[in-house]
N, C-alpha and C positions, 0 to 999 in steps of 0.2 A: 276389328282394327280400323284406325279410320285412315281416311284418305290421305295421301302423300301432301296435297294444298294445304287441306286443313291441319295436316300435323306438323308442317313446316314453319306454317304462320304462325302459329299457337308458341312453337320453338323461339321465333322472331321475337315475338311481343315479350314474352317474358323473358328473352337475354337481353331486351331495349331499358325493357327494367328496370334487372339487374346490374347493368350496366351502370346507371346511375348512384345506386346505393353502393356495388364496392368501389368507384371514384370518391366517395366520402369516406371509405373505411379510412380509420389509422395505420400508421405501419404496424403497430402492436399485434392489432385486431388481423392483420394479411399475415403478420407472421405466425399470432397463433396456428392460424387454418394451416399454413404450410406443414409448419412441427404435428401437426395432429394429423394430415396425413399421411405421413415420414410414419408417424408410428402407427396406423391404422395399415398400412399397405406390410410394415415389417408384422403385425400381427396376423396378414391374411396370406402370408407364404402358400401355405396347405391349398387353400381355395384358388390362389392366379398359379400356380405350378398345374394343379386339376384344369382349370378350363385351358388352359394354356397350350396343355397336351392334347386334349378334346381338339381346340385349333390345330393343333399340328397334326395330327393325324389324318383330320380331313384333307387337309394338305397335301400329304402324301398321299393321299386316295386317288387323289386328282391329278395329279404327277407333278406341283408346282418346282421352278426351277430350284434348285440347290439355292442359289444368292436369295431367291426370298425367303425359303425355308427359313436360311440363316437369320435374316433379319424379322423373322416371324418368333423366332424360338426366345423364350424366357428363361433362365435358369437363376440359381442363389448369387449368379455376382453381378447380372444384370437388376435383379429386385434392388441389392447392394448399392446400385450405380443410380438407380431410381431415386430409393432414402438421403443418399449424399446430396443426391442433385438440389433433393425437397431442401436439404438444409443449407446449403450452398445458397441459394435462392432465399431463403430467411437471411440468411449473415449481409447478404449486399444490401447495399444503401440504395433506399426508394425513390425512383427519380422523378416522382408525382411531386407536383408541388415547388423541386429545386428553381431557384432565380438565379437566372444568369446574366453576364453583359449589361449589369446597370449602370447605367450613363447620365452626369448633368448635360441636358440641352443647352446651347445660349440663353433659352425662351424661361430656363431655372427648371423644368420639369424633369422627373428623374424615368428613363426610358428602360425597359430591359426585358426577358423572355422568361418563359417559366413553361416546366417539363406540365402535359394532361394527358391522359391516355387519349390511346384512342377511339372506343367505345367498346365495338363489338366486334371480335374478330372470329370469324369463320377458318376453320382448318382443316383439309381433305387431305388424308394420306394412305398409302399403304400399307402392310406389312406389321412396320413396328410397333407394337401394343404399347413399348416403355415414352413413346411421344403422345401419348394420353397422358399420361407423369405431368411430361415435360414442358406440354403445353399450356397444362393447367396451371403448374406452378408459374412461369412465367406471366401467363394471364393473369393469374391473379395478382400476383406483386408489383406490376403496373399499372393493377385498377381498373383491366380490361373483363367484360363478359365475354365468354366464347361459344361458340357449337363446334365441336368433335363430330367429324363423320371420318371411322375406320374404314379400313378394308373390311371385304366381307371374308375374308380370308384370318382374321381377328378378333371376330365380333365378340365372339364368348371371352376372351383375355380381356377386352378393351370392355366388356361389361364389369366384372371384375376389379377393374382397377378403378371404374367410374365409382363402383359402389364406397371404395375408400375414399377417392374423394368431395363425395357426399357429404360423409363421414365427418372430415375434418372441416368443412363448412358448414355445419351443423354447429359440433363443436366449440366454434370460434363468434357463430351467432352470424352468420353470413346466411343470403339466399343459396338454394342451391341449386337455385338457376345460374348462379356467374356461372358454372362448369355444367354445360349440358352434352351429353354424350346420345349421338344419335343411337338408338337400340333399334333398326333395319339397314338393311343395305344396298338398297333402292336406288337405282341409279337414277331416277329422275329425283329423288333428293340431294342431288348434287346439283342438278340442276337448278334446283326451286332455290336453295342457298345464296350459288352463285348469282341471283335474279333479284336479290332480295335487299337494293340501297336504302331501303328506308327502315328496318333491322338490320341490317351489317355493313360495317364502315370498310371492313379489309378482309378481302380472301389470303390465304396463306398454303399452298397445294405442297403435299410431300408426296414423290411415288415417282413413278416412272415417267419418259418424258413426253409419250400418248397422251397422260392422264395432262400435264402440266401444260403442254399446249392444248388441250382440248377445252381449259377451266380459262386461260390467257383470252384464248378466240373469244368466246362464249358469254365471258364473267360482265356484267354488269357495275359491278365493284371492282377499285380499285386489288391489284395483288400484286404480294411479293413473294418472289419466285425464284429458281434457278431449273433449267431443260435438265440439265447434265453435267457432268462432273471426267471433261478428259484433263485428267491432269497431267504434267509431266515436273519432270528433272532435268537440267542441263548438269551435267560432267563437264567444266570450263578446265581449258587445258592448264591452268593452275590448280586443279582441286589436289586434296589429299585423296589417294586414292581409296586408301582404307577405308578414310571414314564416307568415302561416295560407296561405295561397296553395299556398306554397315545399310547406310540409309536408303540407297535404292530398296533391297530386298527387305527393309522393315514396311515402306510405303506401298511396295507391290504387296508383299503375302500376308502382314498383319493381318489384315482381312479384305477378304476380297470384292464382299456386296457392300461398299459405304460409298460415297460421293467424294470424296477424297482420298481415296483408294490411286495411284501410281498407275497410269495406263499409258503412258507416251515418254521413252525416256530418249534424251539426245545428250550426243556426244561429241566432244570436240575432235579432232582429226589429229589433232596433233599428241593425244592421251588418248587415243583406242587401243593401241596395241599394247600398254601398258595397264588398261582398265579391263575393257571386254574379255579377253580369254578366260579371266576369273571369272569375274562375274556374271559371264554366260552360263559355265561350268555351275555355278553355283543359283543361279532360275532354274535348270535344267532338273537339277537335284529336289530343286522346291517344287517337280512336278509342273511349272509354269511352262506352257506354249510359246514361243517368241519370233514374233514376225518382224523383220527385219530389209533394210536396202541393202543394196549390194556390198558395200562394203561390210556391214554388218554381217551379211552370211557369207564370205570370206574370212568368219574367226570361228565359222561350226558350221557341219553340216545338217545341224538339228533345226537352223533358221530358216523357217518358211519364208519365202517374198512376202514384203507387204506391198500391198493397196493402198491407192488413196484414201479408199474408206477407213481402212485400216488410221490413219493420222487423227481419223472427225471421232474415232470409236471408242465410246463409255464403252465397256468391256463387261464390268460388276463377276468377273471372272479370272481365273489363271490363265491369262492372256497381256501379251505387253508385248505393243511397237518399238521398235528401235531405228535410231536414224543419225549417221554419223554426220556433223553439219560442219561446215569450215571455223566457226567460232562462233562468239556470245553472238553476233551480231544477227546472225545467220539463224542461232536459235532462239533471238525475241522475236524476229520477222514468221518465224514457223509456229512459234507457240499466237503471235498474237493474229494468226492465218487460222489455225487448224483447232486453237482451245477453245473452250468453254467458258471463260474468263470465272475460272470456279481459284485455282490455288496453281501455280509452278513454282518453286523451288531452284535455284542453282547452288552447286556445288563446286567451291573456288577458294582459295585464301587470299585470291588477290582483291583490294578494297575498290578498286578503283573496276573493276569487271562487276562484284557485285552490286554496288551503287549504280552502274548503266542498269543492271539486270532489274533493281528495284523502281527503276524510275521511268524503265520504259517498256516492261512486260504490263497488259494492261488487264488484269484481272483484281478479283475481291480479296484474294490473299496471294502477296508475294514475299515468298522463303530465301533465307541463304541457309548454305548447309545445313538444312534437317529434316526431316520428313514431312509430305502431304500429309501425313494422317492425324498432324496437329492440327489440322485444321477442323477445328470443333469446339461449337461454344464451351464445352467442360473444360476442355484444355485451355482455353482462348481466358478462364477466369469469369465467364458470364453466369458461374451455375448450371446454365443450362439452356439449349439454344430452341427457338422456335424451328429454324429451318438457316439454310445459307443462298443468301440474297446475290444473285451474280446481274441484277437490275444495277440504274446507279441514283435511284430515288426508286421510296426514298429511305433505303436503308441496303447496306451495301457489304456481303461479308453473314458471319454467322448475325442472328440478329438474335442479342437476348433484351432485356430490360429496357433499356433505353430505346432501342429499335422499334419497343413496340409503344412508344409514346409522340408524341407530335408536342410544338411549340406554338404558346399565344406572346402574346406582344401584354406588358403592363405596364401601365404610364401611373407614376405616380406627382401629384403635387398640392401645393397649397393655397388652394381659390386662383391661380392660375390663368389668366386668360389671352386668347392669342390678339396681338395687336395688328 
């Protein structure tokens, strides 16, 4: 096997390539490859459910927590969610090439921008095999070349999924280097990547928040990023209660290991005693932990005190702070103290509290009445998301398609010249 320098470089050179030749492809030619591995991955069920299992088991050998497990594990509606995504990603319009903002100058030239990729982009993450899918797809329908480095905790699923989509860039007459999937898990090839400006234009880290500050410090290359994901809810003393209820306990329990997963919920003082007794009653029942200020544990004796730490704390667990605050005011001062600026949500019918709430909570997604757990390129309409950017350059929010493109300047005119 050869060395980590020389097999990293060797990676470089030919995604530098690569790079170039599918920035020429057609949209035709990116969507073939997508549709072809849409259906190369629905023909390899049997083989990514086998290695899949192979990963999890070792997993469990090892005692990894429950939340990764979850997001390690594959099964028939995740593969499902993969295919949709590949063709969701075919159906949008390709933002290589779009002109926008064209403008007559006084001087008669005509000024304006136009979508490029942006070359090569490197992607480190943990856990989830199906962001092999989703990276590629997205890669490639903006024309970008990428390097994949999974978890070693993945390797065998994430090899798997690479071989489909070989497959469908094969198929469509593409290299198949635009998708190159690291096959070790070498952590100083995380490092050589990160090191590497003159093959890769943008790191892009999915995993934990160790991993994601340690590539931030370190990276040579620009990245986009997000630490962690403490999100919450405000309960505004106008909300319905019902539907605050409904949607608390969908953004907490739907699932518990995602990034937009419900960890911080506040309450207004003047609707706790008409909200909490339920809806504690009912976390309680969901098996959920709930830490809680004083007030809060004055409506059960099941609420732990919380900690300060307890307000900073991604959880990725059945675990949720609670904190009764005097109003809206009170809970944008705490979310924009204590968040992640990942997604918070308020739950109000009043127009005029949520319009404060959208204009002065300062994160990458802000909700009214409905759950964190939209918070996802699928849902968000992008196909499919590279990752969620809580940077604010230069992409800000789930990043699909356009995110992963950059803008030049086009001056057009005729024999033109400045006086």
């Amino acid at each position: 096997m050869i060395d980590i320098e020389t097999y990293m470089l060797e990676l470089g050179r030919q995604a530098r390539a690569a790079s170039r030749d599918i920035a020429k492809a057609t949209t035709a030619q990116k969507n073939q490859a997508l549709l072809a591995i849409a259906e190369a991955i629905d023909n390899s069920r049997e083989a990514l459910l086998a290695a899949n299992q192979q990963d999890l088991q070792a997993a469990n050998d090892k005692g990894l927590e429950p939340a990764l497990i979850d997001r390690l594990e594959l099964n028939q509606d995740r593969i499902d969610n993969m295919i949709e995504g590949l063709r969701q990603v075919a159906s949008l319009d390709d933002p290589v090439g779009a002109i926008s903002d064209m403008k007559f100058r006084p001087s008669g030239i005509q000024v304006g921008k136009m979508r490029v990729p942006l070359g090569v982009i490197g992607i480190i993450y943990e856990s989830r095999p199906n962001v092999t899918c989703e990276a590629a797809s997205l890669c490639l329908k903006s024309g970008n070349a990428t390097i994949l480095r999974g978890g070693s905790e993945a390797i065998l699923s994430n090899q798997a999924i690479a071989e489909c989509v070989t497959q469908g860039l094969e198929q469509a007459g593409l290299s198949k280097h635009v998708v190159q999937v690291l096959d070790r898990s070498d952590r100083d090839a995380v490092g050589k990547l990160i090191t590497m400006p003159e093959y890769v234009d943008v790191i892009i880290p999915r995993g934990g928040k160790g991993l994601i500050a340690r590539i931030s410090k370190d990276s040579k290359v620009p990245v986009i990023k997000h630490l962690d994901g403490n999100c919450h809810i405000y309960i505004d003393d106008n909300a319905d209660v019902r539907k605050a209820i409904d949607v608390v306990i969908n953004a907490k329990t739907q699932r518990y290991g995602t990034c937009c997963t419900l960890e911080s919920l506040l309450v207004s003082e003047a609707i706790a005693e008409k909200v909490l007794p339920g809806l504690l009653d009912k976390l309680l029942a969901c098996e959920v932990e709930l830490r809680g200020c004083n007030k809060t544990q004055s409506f059960s004796d099941a609420v732990k005190p919380a900690t300060e730490e307890d307000w900073e704390a991604e959880y990725l667990a059945p675990i949720l702070s609670i904190k009764v605050v005097a109003g809206v005011d009170a809970a944008i001062e705490h979310i924009n103290r204590y968040s992640s600026q990942h997604t918070d949500s308020i739950m109000t019918e009043n127009y005029n509290a949520a319009q404060k709430f959208l204009r002065e909570v300062d994160s990458s997604s802000v909700m009214v009445n409905t759950s964190t757990r939209f918070a996802d390129g699928f849902e968000y309409g992008l196909g499919a998301e590279i990752g969620i950017s809580t940077d604010k350059l230069h992409a800000r929010g789930p990043v699909g398609l356009e995110g992963l493109t950059s803008q030049k300047y086009i001056v057009l005119g005729d024999g033109h010249i400045r006086q």
